[in-house]
C-alpha positions in Angstrom: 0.0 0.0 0.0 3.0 2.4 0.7 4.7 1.3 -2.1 1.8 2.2 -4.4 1.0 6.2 -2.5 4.6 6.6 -3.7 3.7 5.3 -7.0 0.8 7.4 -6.7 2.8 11.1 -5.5 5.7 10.3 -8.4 2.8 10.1 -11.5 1.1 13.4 -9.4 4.5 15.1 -9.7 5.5 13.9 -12.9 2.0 15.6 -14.5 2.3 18.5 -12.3 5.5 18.9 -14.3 3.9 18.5 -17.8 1.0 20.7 -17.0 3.7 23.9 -15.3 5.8 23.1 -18.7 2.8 23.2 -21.3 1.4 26.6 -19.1 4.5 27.7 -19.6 4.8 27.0 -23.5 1.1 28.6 -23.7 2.8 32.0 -22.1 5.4 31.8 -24.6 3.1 31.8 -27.4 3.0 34.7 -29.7 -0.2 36.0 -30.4 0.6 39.8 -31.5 3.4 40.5 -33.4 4.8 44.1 -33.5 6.4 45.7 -36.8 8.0 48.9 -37.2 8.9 50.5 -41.1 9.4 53.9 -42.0 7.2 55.9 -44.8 9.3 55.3 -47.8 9.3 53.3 -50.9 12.1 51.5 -49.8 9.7 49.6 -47.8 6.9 49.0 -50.2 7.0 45.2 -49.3 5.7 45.8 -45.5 2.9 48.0 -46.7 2.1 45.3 -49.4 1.8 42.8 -47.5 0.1 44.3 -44.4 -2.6 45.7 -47.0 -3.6 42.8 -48.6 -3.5 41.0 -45.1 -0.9 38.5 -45.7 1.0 38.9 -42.4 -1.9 38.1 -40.4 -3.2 35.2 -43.0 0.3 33.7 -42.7 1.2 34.0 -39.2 -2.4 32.9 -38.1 -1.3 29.3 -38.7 1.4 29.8 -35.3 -1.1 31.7 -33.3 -0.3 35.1 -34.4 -4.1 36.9 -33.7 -3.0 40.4 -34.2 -0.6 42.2 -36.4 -0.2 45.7 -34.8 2.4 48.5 -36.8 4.3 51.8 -35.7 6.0 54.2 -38.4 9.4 55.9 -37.2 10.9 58.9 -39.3 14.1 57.2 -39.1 16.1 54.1 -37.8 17.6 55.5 -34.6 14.1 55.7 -32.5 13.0 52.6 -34.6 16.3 50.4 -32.9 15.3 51.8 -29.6 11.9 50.6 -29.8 13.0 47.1 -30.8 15.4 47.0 -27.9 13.0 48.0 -25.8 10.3 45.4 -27.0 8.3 48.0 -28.6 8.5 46.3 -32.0 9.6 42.6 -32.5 10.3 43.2 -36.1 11.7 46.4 -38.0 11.7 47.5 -41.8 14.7 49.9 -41.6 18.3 51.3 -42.9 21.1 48.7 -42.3 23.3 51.2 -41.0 21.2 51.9 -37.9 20.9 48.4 -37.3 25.0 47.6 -36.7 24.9 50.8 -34.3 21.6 49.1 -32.4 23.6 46.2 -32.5 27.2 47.4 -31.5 25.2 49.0 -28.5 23.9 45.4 -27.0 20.3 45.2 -28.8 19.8 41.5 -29.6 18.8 41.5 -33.1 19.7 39.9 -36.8 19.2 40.7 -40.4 17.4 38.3 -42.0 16.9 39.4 -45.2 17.5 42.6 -47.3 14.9 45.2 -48.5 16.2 47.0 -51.1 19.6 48.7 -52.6 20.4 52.1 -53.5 17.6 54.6 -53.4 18.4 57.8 -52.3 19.3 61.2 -54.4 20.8 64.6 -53.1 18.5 67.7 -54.0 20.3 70.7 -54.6 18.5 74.1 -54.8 17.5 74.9 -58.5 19.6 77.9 -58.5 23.1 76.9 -57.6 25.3 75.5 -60.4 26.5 71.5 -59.8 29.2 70.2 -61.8 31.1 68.2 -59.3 30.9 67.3 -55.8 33.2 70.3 -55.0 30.8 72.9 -56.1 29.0 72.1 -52.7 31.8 73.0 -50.5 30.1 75.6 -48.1 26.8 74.3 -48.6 24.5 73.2 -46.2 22.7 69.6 -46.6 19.8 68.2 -44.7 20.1 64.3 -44.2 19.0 61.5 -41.6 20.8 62.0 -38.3 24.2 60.3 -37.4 24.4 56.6 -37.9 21.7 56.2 -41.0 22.4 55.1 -44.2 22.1 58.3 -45.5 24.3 60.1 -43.1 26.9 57.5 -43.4 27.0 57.2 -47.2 26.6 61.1 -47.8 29.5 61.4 -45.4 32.0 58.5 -47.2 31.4 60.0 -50.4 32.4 63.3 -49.6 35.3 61.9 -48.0 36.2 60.0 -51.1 35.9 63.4 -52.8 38.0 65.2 -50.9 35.4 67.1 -48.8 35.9 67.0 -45.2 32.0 66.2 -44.2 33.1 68.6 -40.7 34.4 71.2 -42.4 33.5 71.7 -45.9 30.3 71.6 -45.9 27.4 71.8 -42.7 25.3 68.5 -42.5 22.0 68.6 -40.3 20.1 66.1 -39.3 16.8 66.2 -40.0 13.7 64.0 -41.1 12.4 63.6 -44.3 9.6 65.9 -43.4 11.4 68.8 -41.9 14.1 68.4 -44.8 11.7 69.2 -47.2 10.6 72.5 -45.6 13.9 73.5 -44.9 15.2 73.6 -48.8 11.6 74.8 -49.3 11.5 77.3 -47.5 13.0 81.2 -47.8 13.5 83.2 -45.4 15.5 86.8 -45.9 16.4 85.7 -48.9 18.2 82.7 -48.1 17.1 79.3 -47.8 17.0 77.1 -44.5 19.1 74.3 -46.1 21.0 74.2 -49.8 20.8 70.8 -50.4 18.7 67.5 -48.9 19.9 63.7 -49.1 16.6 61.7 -48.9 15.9 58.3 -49.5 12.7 58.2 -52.1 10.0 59.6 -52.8 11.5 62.8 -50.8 13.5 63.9 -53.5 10.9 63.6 -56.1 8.9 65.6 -54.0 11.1 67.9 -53.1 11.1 68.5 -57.6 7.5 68.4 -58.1 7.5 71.3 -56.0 9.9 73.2 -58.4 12.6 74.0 -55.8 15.6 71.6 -56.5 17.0 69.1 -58.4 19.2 66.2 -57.9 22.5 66.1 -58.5 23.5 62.5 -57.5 22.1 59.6 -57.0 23.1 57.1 -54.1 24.0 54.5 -56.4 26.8 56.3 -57.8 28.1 57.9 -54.8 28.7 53.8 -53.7 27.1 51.7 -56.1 24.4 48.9 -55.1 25.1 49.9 -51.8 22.9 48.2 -48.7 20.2 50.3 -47.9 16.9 49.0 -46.1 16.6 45.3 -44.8 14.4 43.2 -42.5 15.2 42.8 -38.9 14.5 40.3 -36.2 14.6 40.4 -32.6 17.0 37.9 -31.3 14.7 36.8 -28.7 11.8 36.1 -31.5 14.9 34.2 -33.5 15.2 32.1 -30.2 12.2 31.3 -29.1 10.2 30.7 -32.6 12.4 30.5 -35.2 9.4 29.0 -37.3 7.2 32.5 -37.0 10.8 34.2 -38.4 11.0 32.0 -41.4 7.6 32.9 -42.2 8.4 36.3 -41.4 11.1 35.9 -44.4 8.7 34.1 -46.7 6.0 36.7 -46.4 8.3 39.4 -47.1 9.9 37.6 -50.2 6.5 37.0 -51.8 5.7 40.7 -51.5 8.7 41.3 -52.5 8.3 39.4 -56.2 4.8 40.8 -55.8 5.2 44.7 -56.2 8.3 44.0 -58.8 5.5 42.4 -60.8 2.9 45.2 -60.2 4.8 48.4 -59.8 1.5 50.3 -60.5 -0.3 49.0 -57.9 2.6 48.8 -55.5 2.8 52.7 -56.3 -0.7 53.2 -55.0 -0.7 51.3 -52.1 2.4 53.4 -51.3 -0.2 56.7 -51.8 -2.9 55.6 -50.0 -1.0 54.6 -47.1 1.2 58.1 -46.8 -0.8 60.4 -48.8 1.6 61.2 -50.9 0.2 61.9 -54.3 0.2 58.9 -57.0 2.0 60.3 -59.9 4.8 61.7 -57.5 5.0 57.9 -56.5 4.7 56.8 -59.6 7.5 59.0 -61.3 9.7 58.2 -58.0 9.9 54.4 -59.4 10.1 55.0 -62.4 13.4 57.3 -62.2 15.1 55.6 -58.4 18.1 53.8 -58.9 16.6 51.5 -56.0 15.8 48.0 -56.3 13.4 45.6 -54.0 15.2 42.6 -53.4 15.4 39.9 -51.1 19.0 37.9 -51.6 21.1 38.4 -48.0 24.0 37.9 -50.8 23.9 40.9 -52.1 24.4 43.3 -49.3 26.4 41.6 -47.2 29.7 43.4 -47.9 28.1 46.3 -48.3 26.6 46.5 -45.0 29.9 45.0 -43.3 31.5 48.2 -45.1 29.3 50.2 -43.0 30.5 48.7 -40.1 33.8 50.3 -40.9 32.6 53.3 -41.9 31.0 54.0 -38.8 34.4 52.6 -37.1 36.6 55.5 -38.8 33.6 57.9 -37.9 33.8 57.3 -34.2 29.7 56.3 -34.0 30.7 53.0 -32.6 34.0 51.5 -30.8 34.6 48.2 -32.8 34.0 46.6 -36.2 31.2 44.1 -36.4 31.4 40.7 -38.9 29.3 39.5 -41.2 28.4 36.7 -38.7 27.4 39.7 -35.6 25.0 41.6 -38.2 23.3 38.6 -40.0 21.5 35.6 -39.7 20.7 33.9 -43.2 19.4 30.4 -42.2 16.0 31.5 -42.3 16.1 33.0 -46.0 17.8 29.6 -46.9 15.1 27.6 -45.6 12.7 29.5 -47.0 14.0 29.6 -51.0 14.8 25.6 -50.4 10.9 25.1 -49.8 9.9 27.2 -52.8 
């Protein structure tokens, strides 16, 4: 009789153990999921797919009930949010992401967004026939550490401009940049000169005020811009929800390359931004939506550096620190 109470107490405590360990699974369970992007066409694929309800159709399959989104001007407040837990998953500039990361956030690229994409807008009345005739200007860009700031600066390094000296960067958003080398005040604008990603700069012409002068592609061609990111804690703890993550945003991907007109609307309704300054922003970008890890890899590892010799971060990151490819592997091996 003794000998079968302690039978007894060990199957209690055995299922008392499976019951605490499948409670604990259920708590673990994702059932919102959190994305952050920024109002560009760089990230075309996010909108796509949130508009036509694929991330919630997708997702529903591993429990995922709500799909819930924040828009950030730029990357710097959109890495604090995902360190913070704000966001789980961020559409934003792969430079931002190695400073988030340097920095301690636990995240990983898992795919790219685009390449190239941005253009420097220079007043309509000031003469541009190299990269020296803006010594002594002043140039609205992203704040320290974006992709913008970090290529704009390189280049004019690589053109013998000290980015410090010769000319006056200020940070700014896309918004406030646009003012600023609209505006005129005593004669004089705010700003000479903005370096936006798209449609920004297309806007910024429309409105008859500037023009650009270079596009990011040639100042470092098929350079890194936006990519997907993942918080390392989702990459842990449901690695399945992250390849899905990768599959959804690959099949939007191929989706608005195929349907550039609709893709350009869905842009529109989304921001407001009007549909034929969309439109003519796709047509004449040197960006591309793409979804190969491949082919930014260097690229964005070359940022790392950059922002090395810059001082915005104390050590060089590797390719292995910024990236995390398995889940784009599994996911092209299934197609």
């Amino acid at each position: 009789m003794k000998k079968l109470s302690i039978i007894v107490l060990v199957l209690l405590l055995v299922a008392s153990i499976f019951v605490s360990g499948c409670a604990s699974n259920d708590k673990s369970n994702v059932t919102e999921l959190k994305f952050g992007y920024q109002p560009s066409t760089h990230q075309i694929a996010y909108m796509t797919a949130a508009e036509k309800g694929w991330w919630k159709q997708d997702l529903a399959s591993y429990g995922v009930k709500d799909i819930t989104e924040k828009s950030f001007p730029t990357g710097d407040p959109e890495m604090v949010a995902l360190k913070t837990g704000d966001i789980d998953v961020a559409y934003v500039g792969a430079a931002p992401v190695i400073t988030a990361i340097s920095q301690g956030v636990d995240a990983k690229i898992v795919a790219p967004v685009q390449i190239n994409g941005s253009s420097l807008v220079l007043r309509s009345e000031y003469k541009y026939e190299s990269p020296k005739d803006l010594k002594g200007r002043t140039i609205a860009t992203y704040p320290p550490g974006t992709i913008q700031d970090t290529v704009l600066r390189e280049w004019l390094k690589k053109n013998e401009l000290d980015p410090d000296k010769d000319v006056s960067i200020r940070p700014m958003t896309a918004g406030d940049a646009i003012t600023a080398i609209s505006a005129n005040t005593s004669g004089k604008p705010a700003v000479d000169a903005a370096f936006l990603p798209e449609p920004s700069p297309t806007v910024i012409e429309k409105q008859g005020v500037g023009r650009t002068v270079v596009k990011s592609g040639q100042m470092d061609p098929n350079h890194a811009c936006c990519v997907l990111v993942v918080s390392g804690k989702l990459i842990k703890e449901h690695p399945d929800i992250v390849e899905q993550i990768v599959k959804t945003h690959i099949n939007s991907t191929e989706y608005n390359n195929a349907h550039m007109d609709e893709a350009a609307q869905i842009f529109s309704n989304k921001t407001s931004v009007d549909l034929e300054t969309v439109k003519t922003s796709l047509k004449e970008w040197d960006g591309s939506w793409i979804t190969d890890p491949s082919l930014v890899e260097d690229s964005t590892v070359n940022y790392s550096k950059t922002q090395y010799d810059l001082g915005y971060i104390s050590k060089t990151l590797t390719k292995d620190d910024i990236f995390d490819t398995s889940f784009y592997d599994k996911a092209v091996s299934g197609k």
